[in-house]
Every structure is written in C-alpha cells, then in structure tokens.
C-alpha positions in Angstrom: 100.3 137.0 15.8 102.2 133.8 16.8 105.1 135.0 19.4 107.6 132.1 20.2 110.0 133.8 23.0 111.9 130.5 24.0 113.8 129.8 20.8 117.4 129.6 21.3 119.2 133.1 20.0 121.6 132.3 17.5 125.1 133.4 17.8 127.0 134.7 14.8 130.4 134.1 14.4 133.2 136.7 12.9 135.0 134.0 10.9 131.7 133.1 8.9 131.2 134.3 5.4 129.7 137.7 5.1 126.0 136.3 3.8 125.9 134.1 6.9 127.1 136.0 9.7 124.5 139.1 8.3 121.5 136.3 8.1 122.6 135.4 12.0 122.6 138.7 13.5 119.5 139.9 11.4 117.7 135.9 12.8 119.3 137.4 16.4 118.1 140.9 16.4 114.8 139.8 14.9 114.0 137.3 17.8 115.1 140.0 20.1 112.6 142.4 19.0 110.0 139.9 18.9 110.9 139.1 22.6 111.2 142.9 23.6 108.3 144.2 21.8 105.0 144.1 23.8 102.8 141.9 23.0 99.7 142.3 20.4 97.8 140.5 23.4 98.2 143.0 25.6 95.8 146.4 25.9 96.4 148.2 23.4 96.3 145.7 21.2 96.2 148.0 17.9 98.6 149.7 18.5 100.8 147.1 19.8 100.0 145.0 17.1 100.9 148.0 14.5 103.8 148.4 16.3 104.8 144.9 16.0 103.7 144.7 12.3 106.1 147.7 11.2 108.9 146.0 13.3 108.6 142.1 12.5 109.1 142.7 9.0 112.5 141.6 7.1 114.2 144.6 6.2 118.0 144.9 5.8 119.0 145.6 9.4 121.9 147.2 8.6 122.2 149.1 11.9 122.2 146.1 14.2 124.6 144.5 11.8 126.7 147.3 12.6 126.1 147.2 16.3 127.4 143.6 15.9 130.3 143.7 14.1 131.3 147.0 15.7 131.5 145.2 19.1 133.2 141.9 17.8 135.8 143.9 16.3 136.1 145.9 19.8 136.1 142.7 21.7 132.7 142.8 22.6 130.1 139.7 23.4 127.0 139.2 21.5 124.9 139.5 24.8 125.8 142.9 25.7 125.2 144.2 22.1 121.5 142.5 22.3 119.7 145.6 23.3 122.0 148.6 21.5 121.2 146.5 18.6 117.5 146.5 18.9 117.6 150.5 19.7 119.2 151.5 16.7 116.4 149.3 14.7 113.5 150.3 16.9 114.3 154.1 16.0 115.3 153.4 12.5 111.3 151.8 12.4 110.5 155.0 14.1 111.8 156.7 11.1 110.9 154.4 8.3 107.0 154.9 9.4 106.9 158.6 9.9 108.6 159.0 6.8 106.1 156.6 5.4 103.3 159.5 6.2 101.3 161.4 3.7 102.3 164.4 5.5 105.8 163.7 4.8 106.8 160.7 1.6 103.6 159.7 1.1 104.2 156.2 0.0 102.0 153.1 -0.2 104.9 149.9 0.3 107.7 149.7 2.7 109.6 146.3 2.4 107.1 144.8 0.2 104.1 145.5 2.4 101.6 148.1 2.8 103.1 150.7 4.9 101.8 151.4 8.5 99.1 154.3 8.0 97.9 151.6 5.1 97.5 148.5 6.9 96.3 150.4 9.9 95.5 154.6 9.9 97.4 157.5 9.6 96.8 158.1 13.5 97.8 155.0 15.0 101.1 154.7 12.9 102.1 158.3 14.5 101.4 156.7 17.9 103.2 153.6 16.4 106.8 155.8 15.3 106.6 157.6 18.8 105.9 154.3 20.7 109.0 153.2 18.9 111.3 155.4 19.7 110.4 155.7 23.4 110.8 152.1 23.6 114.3 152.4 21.8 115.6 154.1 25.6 114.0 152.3 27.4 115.9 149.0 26.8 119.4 151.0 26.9 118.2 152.5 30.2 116.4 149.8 32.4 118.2 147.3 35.1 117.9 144.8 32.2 121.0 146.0 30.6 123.7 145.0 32.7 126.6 147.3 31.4 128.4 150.3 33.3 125.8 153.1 34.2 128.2 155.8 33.0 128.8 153.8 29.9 124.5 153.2 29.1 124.0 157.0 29.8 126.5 157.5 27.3 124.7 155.2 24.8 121.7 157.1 25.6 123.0 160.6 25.1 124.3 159.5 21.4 121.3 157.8 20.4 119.3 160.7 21.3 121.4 162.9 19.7 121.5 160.9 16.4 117.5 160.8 16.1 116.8 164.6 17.1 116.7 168.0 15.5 120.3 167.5 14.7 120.9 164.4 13.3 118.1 162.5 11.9 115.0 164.7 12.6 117.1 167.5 10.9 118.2 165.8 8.4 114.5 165.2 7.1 113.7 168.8 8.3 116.4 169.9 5.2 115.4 167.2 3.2 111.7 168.7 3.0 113.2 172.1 2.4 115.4 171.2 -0.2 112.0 169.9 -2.6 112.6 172.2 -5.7 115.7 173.4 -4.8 119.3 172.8 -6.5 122.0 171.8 -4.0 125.6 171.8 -4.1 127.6 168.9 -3.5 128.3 170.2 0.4 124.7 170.7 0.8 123.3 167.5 -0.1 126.4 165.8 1.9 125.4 168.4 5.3 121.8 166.8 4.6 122.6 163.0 4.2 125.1 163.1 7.3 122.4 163.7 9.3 118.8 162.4 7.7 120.9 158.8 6.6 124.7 159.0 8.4 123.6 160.1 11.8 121.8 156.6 12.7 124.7 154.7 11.0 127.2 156.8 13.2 125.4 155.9 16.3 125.2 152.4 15.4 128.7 152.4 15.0 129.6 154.2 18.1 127.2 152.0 20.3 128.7 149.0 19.2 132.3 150.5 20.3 131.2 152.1 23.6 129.5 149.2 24.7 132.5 147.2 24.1 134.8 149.4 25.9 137.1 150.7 22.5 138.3 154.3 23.0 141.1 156.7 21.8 142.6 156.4 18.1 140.6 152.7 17.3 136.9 154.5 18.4 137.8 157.8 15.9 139.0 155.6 13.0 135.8 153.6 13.4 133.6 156.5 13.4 135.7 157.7 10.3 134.5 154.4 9.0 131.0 155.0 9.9 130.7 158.9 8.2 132.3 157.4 5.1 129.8 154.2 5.1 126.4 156.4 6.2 126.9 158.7 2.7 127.7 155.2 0.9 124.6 154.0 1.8 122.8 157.3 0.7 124.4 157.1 -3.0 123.8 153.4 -3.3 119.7 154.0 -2.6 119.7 157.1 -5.0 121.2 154.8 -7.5 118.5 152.3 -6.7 115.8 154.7 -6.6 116.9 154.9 -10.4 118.0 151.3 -11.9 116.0 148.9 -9.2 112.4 147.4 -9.9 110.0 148.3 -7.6 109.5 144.6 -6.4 113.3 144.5 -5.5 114.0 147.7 -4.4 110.1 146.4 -1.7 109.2 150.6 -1.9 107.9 152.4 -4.8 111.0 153.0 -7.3 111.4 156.7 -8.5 110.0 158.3 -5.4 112.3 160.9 -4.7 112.5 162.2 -8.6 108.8 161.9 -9.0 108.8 164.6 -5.6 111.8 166.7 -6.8 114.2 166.0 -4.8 117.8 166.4 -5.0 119.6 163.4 -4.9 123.3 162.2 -6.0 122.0 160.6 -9.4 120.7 164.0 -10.2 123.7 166.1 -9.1 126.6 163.5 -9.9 124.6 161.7 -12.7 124.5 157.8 -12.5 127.9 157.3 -13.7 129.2 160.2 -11.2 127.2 158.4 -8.3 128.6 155.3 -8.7 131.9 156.4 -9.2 130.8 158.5 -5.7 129.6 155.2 -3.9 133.4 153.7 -4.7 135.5 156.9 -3.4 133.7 156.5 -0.1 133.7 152.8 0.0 137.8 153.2 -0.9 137.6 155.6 2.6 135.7 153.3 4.6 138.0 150.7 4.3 140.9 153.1 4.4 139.6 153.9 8.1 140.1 150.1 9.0 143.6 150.1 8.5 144.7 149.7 11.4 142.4 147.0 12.8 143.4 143.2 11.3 141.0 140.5 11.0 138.4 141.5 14.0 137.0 144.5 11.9 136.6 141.9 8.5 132.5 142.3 9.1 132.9 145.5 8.7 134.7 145.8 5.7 132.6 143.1 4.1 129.4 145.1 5.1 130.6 148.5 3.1 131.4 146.5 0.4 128.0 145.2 0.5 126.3 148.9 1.0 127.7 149.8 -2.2 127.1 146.3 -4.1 123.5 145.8 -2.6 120.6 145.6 -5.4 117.7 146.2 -3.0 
C-alpha cells in the first residue's frame, strides 16, 4: 500500500459550505489515520495491513466531523482535535468490523468492499477490531498529544466509557437479545443510546473538552448530541428499507432479514421519518444559544436526517 505521510493536512474552515468543510475534515482525518496507523511494512504485516484496509476506506466519518465542528464551535484549533478525531473513528472501525463477524451481523460488504473477515479471515479481523481500539488510547494518551494531562485523562475516561459494556458494547449486547423480540418505544431508544448514540456523545464531548467549553454550553451540546445519535439510528433504519444496496455500500434489508426491531418496524416508515424530524427539530433546539460558531453542527443533523447512504 502506497503511504504518502508528507502531504500538507488541509484545514477546514467554519464559514465554508457544509459539503466542503465535511470533504476537508473527512481529507484531514483520513491523512491522519494514514499517518498514525502502523505501517503494512512493518512485522506484522497482515495484520497491519488488515488493519489499514478496514480504516483507509471512505466511509462517512461522521464522528471526526463532530470532533471538528464541536471544537470550532468551542473555540478550539484544528491541531488539538487531530488525535480525538482519529479515536473516535479508530473505535468506530473497531466496531464496524466486529459487527461485521459471522458470529455477530454476518455480512459480506461494508462501504462497498468486502468486509474484513472476507478480504482477510475471521481471526485476523478480531485481532484487527482489538488492535483498533487499543490504538484509539493510545494517541489520546501518549506525550504526542500536547493538551492538559487532567483534561486527556478525561478524554480517555469518556471514550472508554462510550465503547464498553455500557455504552457501545452494551448496546450490541441488547441488540443481539432483542432478535425476535417486540420492543417498546423506550426500549429500542435505551438500546440505540448506547449501541449508536454513545460514540456520537463522546464525539461530541471530546470535541468540547478538548477545547476547554464547560458549564451550560458543554450540557446543551451533549443535548445536541443524544438528540443527533438516535437521528442517526432512524435515518439508517429508513435506509436499511428504501436505499439500494450499492448506495446504502452494505447489504440493504439486513436487519429485517435477521428480525430485528428497528424504528421502521415499530413507527412504520411514515412514523420514522416523522421520528427522524422531531429529533432533528431538538438537536437544533439544543443550539440555541450558540450563534454562528455551532453552524457545522446544525448543518450536519440536517444532513443525518437528509443523508441517502
């Protein structure tokens, strides 16, 4: 794989349009990674290579997005937000290729490609998710990220907390209980705030912490966050129903195929979308009281909830 790790890191600006400044950060967290991830050169090479292949792959990066726009509304700089962003990602890839398993979805395409345990085995993309998420601490912890120790402990705690037994871990833990079984509204909301929400949340909060916001503007931004992590579930449920398979880059009708409950089959389409525009309508009401710093983020739920893919 060809690794160019002296390209200049672009630098996205808060005033650009909303297709731009995503296409920046997603260019900036993507050369990031490339530079942060070992090296397929380097022993061993499978699995650094698989780990590299289920990284450097496109892919929405919604998280570091948030991580960005997070810390420009807080004031923050672009360098500091470098490695929070790439953590977020590195343990949403975790995620994506654990999930990916036959043990647990089964599936044969992630972002257009063959998943992980496809293009390599089932064994190296375990040792590829927990590679991953090791890595994820490891840049918030080292000497290489020059913010406040008390401040990247902090970072660490929450991050930690979003990925484990409860936030995303338990979230998938009810998710695979909940096969065959008819939830209630609160239910499948408990279960999404944590398997889909909790990573959003973090992203959110890293992006504020590392910038320094506290008090009322940190709560109305993790307000912001809740409402936009169960936007995001509705809007794939939605997709997992109307979107081609070629758009949607993962097999279409997945989770009905498996019986799972999901908002389409509670709410009904109609009922989901109208779903996906009450919580947009509360993300947005959460930004009230932030002016033109925080437009990213409002563009960026508007987008969760308009995305086709």
């Amino acid at each position: 794989m060809t690794q160019n790790r002296n390209r200049s890191i672009p630098t996205p600006f808060p005033e650009q349009p909303f297709k731009a400044f995503a296409a920046t950060c997603a260019e900036r967290v993507e050369q990031c990674l490339e530079r942060l991830l070992p090296s397929s050169s380097v022993l061993p090479k499978r699995l650094h290579e698989a780990m590299r292949y289920a990284t450097l792959n496109g892919g929405k990066r919604v998280r570091p997005l948030l991580v960005y726009a997070t810390g420009i509304a807080a004031g923050g700089n672009m360098e500091m937000l470098d490695r929070p962003a790439c953590a977020v990602e590195l343990i949403h890839g975790y995620s994506l290729v654990h999930d990916d398993l036959p043990a647990m979805d089964d599936d044969d395409l992630r972002r257009g490609r063959p998943t992980c345990h496809r293009a390599f085995d089932e064994a190296t993309a375990i040792l590829v998710g927990d590679a991953l998420q090791s890595l994820a601490f490891e840049l918030l912890s080292d000497a290489g990220f020059t913010i406040d120790p008390d401040r990247r402990i902090e970072m660490v705690r929450i991050l930690a907390n979003a990925s484990g037994s409860r936030g995303m871990a338990g979230g998938q833990a009810l998710d695979i209980d909940a096969v065959g079984q008819t939830l209630t509204l609160p239910e499948l909301e408990n279960m999404h705030i944590h398997k889909t929400g909790a990573l959003i949340r973090a992203s959110v909060r890293l992006g504020a912490l590392c910038a320094g916001t506290e008090g009322d503007r940190q709560q109305a931004l993790d307000h912001y966050a809740k409402a936009l992590g169960l936007a995001f579930q509705v809007q794939d449920d939605i997709l997992d129903v109307t979107a081609e398979t070629e758009v949607l880059g993962k097999t279409r009708g997945k989770d009905l195929a498996a019986n799972k409950p999901t908002y389409t089959s509670l709410l009904g389409l109609n009922g989901a979308r109208e779903k996906a525009k009450e919580l947009l309508d509360e993300a947005l009401g959460a930004l009230s009281g932030f002016g033109d710093e925080a437009d990213q983020l409002r563009n960026l739920a508007r987008y969760v909830v308009e995305r086709n893919h």
